[in-house]
Backbone as a ProteinNet text record, in pm:
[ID]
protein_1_A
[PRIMARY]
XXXXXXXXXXXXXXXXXXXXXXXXXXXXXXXXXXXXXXXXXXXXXXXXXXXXXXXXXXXXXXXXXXXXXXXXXXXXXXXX
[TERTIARY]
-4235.9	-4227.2	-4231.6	-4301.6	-4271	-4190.7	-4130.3	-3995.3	-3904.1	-3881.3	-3785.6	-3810	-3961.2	-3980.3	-3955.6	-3995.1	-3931.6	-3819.1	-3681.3	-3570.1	-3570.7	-3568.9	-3552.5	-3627.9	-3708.9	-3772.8	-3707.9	-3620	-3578.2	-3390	-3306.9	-3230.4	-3220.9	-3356	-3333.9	-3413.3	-3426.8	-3471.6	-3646.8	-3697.6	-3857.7	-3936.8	-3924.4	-4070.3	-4121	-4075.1	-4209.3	-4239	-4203.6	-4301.8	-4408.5	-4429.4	-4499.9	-4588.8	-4699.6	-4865.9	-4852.9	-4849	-4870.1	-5004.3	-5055.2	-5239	-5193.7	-5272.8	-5295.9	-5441	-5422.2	-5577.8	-5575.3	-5684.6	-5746.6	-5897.3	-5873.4	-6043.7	-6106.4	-6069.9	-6182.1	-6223	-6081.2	-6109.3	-6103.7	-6092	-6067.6	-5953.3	-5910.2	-5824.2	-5786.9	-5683.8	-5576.6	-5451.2	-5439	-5307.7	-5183.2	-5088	-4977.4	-4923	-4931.5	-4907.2	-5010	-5127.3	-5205	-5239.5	-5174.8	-5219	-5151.3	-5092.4	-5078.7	-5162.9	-5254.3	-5317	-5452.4	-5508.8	-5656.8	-5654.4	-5754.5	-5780.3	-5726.7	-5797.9	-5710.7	-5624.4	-5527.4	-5349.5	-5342	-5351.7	-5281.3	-5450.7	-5477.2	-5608.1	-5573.3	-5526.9	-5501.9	-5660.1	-5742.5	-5855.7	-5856	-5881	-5836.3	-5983.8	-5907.4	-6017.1	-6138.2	-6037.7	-6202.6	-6303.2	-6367	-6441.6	-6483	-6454.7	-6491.9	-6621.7	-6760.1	-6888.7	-6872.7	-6942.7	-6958.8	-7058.7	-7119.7	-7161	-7091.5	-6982.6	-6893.1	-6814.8	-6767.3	-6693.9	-6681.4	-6811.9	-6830.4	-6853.8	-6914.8	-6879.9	-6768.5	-6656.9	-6512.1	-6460.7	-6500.6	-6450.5	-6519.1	-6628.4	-6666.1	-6641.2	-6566.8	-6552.7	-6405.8	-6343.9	-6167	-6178.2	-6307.3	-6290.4	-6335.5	-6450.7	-6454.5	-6405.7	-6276.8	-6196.4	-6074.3	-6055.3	-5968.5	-5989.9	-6161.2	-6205.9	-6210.9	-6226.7	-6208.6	-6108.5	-5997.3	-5886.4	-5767.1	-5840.9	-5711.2	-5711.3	-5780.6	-5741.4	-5658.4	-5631.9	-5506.2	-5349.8	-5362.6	-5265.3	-5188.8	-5085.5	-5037.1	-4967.1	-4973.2	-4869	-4712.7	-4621.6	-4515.4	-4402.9	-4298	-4227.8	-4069.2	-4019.7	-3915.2	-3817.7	-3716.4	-3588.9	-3438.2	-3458.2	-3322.1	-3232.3
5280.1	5140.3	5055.7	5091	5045.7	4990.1	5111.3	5153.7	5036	5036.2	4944.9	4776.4	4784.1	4604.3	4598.5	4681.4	4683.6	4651.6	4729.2	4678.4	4561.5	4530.5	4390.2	4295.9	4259.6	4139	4188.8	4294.7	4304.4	4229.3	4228.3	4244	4081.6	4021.1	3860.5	3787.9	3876.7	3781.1	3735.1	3818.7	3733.5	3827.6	3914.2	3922.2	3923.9	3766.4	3752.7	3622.6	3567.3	3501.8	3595	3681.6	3785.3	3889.2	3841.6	3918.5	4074.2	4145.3	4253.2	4325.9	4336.8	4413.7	4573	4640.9	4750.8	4775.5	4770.4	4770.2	4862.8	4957.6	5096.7	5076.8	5167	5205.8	5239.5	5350.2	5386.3	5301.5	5224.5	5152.6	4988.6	4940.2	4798	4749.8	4675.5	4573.5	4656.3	4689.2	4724.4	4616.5	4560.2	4514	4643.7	4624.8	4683.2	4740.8	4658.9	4686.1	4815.1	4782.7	4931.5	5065	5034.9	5139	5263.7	5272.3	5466.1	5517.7	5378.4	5478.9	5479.2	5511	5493	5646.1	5685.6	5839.9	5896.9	5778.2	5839.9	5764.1	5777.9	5722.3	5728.3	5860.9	5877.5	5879.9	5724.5	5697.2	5663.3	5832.7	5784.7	5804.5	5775.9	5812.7	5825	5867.7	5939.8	5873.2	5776.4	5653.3	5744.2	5814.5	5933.6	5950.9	5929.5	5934.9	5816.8	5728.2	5603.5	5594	5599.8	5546.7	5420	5401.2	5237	5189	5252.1	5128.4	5080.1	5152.7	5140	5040	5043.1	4922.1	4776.2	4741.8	4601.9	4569.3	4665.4	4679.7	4692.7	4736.9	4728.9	4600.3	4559.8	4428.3	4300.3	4299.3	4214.5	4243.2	4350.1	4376.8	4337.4	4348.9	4256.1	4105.5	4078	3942.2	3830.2	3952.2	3846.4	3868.1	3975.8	3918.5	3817.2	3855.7	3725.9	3590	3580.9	3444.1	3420.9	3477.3	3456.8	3373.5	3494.3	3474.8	3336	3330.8	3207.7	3086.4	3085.9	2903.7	2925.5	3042.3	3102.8	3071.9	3065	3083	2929.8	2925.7	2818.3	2886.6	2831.1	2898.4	2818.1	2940.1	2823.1	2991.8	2929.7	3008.3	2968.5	3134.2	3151.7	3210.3	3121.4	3165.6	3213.9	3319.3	3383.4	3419.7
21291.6	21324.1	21196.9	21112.6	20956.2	20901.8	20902.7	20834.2	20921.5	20968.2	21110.6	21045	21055.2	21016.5	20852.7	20789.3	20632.3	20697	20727	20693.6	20779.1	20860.6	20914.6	20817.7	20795.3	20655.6	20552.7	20504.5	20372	20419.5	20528.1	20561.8	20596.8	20621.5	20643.3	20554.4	20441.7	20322	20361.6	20441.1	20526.1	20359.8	20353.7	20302	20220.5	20171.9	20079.4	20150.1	20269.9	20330.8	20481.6	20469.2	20512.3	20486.2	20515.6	20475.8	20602.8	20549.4	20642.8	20638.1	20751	20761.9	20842.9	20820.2	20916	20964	21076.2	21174.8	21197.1	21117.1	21152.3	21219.6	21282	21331.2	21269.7	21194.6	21051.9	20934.9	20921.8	20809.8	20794.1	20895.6	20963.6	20927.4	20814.1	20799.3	20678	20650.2	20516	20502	20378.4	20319.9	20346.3	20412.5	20393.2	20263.7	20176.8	20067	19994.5	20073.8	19979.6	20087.7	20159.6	20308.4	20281.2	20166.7	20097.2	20029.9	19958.3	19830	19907	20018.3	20076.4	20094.5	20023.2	20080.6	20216	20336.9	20493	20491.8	20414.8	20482.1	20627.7	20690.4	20775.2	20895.2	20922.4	20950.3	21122.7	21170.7	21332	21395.1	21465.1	21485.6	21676.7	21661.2	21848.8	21920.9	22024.2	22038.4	22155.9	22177.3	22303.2	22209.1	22067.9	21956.8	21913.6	21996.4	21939.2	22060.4	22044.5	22133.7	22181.8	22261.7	22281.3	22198.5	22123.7	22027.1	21917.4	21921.4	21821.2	21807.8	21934.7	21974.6	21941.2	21939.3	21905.6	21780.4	21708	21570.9	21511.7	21519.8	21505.9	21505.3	21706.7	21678.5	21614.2	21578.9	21450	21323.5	21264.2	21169.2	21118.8	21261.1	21247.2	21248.5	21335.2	21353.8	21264.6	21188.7	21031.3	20947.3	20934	20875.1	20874.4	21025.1	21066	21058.2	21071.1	21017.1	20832	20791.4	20692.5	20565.3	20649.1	20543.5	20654.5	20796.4	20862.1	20779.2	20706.9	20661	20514.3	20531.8	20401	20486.8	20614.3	20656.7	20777	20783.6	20861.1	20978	21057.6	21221.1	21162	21164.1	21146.8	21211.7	21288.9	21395.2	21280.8	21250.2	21163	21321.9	21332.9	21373.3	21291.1	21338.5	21272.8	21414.5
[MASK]
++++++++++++++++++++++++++++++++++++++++++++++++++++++++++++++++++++++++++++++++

């Protein structure tokens, strides 16, 4: 699926107005840009292993980063 949106933002000129994240379970929030060089690249984590206490820890761990970094960012809708 990557691979697919690479060429589409390379093919309409988008990306370098485009921040790309990868939301791992193991590792929360990765830049796209560095999501090869992390020891678990390939950070599929098979969610029957995820506890419930886990859970909510995860999702505070996305959600401050999402608070964090939103006032870096503007809502703005690109039509091609």
């Amino acid at each position: 699926m990557n691979k697919k949106i690479d060429k589409l933002l390379k093919a309409y000129n988008l990306a370098k107005y485009v921040d790309r994240f990868i939301i791992s379970e193991p590792l929360g929030v990765i830049p796209y840009d560095l999501s090869y060089y992390f020891p678990a690249a390939h950070y599929d984590y098979p969610p029957a292993q995820i506890s419930n206490e886990e859970v909510p820890i995860y999702i505070n761990l996305i959600r401050s980063f999402i608070a964090k970094i939103s006032n870096n960012y503007e809502l703005s809708l690109i039509h091609i």
